[in-house]
C-alpha positions in Angstrom: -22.8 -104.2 184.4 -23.1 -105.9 180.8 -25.9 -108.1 179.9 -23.7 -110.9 179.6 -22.4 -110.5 183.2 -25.7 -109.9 184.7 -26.9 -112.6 183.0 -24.5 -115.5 182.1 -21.3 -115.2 183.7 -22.0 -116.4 187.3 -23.6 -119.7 185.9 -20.6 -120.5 183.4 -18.1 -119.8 185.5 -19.6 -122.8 187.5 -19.7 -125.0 184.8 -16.3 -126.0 182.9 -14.9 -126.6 179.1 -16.5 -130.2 179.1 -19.9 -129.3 180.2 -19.9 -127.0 177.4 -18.6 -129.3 174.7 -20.9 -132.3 175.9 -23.8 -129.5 175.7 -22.8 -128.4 172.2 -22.5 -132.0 170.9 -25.9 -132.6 172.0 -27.2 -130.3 170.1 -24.8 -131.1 166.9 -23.0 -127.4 167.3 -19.5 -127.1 166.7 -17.6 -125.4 169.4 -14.6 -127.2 170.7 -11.1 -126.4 169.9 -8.3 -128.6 169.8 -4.5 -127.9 171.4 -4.9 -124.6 173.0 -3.9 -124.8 176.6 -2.9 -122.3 179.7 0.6 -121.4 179.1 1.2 -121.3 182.5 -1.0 -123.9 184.6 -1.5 -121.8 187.4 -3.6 -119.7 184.9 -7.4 -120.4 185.8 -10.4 -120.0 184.3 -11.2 -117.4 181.8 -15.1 -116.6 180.5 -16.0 -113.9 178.3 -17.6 -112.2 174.8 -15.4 -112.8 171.8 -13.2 -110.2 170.1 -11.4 -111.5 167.0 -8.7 -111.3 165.3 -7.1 -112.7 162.1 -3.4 -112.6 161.3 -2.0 -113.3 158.2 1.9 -113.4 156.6 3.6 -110.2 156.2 3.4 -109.0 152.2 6.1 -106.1 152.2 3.9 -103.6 153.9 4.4 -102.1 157.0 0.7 -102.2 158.7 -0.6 -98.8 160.3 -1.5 -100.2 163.7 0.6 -103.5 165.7 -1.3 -106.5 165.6 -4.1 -106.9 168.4 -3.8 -103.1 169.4 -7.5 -102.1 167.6 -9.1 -105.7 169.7 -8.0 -104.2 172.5 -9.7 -100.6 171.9 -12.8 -102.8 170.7 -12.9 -104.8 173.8 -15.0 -104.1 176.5 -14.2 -105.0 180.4 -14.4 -108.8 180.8 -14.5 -109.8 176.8 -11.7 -112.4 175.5 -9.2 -111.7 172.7 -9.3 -114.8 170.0 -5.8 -114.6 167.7 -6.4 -117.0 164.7 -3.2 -117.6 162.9 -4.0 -121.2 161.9 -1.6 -122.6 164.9 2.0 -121.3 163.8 4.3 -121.8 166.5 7.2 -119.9 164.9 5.5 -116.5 165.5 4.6 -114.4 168.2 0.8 -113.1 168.4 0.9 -111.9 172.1 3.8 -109.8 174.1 4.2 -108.2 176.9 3.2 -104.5 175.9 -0.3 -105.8 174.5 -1.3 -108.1 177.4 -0.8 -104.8 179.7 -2.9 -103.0 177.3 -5.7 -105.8 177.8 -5.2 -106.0 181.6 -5.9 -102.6 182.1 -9.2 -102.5 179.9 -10.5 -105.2 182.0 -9.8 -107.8 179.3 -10.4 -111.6 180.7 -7.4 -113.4 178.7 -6.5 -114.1 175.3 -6.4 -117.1 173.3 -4.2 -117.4 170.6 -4.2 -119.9 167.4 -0.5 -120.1 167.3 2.3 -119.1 170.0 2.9 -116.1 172.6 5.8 -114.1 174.5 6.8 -112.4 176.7 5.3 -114.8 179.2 6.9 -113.5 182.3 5.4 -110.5 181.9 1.9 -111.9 181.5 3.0 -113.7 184.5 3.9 -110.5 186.5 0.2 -108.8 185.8 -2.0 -112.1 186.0 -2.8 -112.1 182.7 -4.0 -115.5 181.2 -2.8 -116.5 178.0 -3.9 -119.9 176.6 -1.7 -120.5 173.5 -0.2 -123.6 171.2 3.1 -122.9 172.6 5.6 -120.0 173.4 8.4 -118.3 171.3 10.8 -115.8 171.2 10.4 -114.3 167.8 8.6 -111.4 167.5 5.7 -110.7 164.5 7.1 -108.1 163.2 8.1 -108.4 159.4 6.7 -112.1 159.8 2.8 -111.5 160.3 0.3 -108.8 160.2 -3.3 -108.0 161.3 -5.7 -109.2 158.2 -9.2 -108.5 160.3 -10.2 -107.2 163.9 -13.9 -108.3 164.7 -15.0 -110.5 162.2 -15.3 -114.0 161.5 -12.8 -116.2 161.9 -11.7 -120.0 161.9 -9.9 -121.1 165.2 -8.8 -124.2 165.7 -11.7 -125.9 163.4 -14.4 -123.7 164.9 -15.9 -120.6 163.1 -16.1 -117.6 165.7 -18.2 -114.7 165.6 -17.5 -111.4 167.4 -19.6 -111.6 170.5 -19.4 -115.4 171.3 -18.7 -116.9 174.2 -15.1 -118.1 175.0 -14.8 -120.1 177.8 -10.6 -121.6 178.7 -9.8 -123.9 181.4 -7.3 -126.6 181.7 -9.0 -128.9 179.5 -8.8 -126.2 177.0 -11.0 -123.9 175.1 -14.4 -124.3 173.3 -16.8 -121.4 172.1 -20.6 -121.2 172.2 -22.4 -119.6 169.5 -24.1 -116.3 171.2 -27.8 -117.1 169.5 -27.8 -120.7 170.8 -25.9 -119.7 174.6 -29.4 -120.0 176.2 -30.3 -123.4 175.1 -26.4 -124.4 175.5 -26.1 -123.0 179.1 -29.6 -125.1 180.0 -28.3 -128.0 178.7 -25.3 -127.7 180.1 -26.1 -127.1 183.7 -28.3 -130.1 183.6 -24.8 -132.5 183.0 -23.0 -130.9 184.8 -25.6 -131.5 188.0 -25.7 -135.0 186.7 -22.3 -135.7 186.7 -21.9 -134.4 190.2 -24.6 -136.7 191.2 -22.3 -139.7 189.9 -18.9 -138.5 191.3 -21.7 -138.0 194.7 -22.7 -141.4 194.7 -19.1 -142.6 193.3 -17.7 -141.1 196.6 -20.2 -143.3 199.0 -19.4 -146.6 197.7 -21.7 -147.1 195.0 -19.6 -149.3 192.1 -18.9 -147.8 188.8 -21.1 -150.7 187.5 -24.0 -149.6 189.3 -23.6 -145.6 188.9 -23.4 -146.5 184.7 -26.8 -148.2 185.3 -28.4 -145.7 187.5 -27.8 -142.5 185.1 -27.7 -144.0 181.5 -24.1 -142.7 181.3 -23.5 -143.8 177.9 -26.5 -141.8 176.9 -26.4 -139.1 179.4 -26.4 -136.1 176.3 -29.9 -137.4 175.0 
């Protein structure tokens, strides 16, 4: 067992998307995306390390390797692949024959920048895809591979190799690794707060009243 699952994945796995971007905001970090969502709403969760990739248009040259084939040698067994291809939803950055690849390394999900395909067959294996959209057209001749594990902009958040991607149906934010301890603290405490409204929501207690009792407006101080 990893580090990360021994020590982190139980706890965000109870925690969601929100808790994690109300966490971050308290603490002035940038880490939520914007209009990346399951493909396929039965999808759940997904939580896991960073493994990145960068695409960028085809010049003429046929590439060595298919796009996302070296993230999914890189990735270990629970990481998440992160496609930045600055949300183009004419071309495919996900099929069928890679998210097999990913499923049987032990790959969480991937979460793409742009669009996907082969959806049915992602569908057929359970593997998670959180994407911009869907479409037919492949990448080939249309986009290439610039970078596999470094830095990358995603959806107006800079991600490092190795941080921590978490994708539910609100959508998907990342946590810088070297602040995850302070973010995780932070964001447990909300989330045990919030459940203490919803608690007392559920008992009769007014809305008025619940606002008063826990600061809400001010609950991220």
């Amino acid at each position: 067992m990893s580090e990360f699952d021994e020590k982190y994945r139980a706890r965000l796995e109870r925690l969601s998307t929100t808790n994690l971007s109300d966490a971050l905001d308290a603490y002035k970090l940038t880490g939520a995306t914007y209009g990346i969502r399951p493909v396929i709403e039965s999808w759940g969760k997904i939580v896991g390390r960073a493994v990145t990739v960068k695409l960028k248009p085809f010049d003429g040259v046929t590439p060595k390797h298919h796009l996302g084939i070296r993230a999914i040698e890189a990735a270990d067994p629970g990481d998440v692949i992160i496609i930045a291809n600055d949300g183009k939803l004419n071309i495919s950055c996900w099929g069928g024959c890679l998210a097999n690849g990913a499923k049987m390394k032990g790959v969480s999900g991937v979460v793409i920048d742009g669009a996907s395909r082969d959806i049915d067959d992602c569908i057929e294996i359970g593997f998670p895809v959180y994407a911009r959209g869907t479409v037919v057209a492949t990448a080939r001749g249309r986009a290439v591979e610039e970078s596999t594990n470094e830095t990358i902009s995603f959806a107006g958040v800079e991600v490092h190799p190795g941080d921590v991607v978490m994708g539910d149906h609100s959508g998907v934010v990342i946590v810088p690794w070297e602040h995850l301890d302070e973010v995780l603290e932070k964001a447990e405490a909300l989330c045990e707060k919030e459940d203490n409204m919803i608690r007392d929501l559920r008992n009769g207690m007014s809305m008025i009243d619940v606002d008063l009792k826990y600061n809400y407006e001010k609950m991220l101080k």
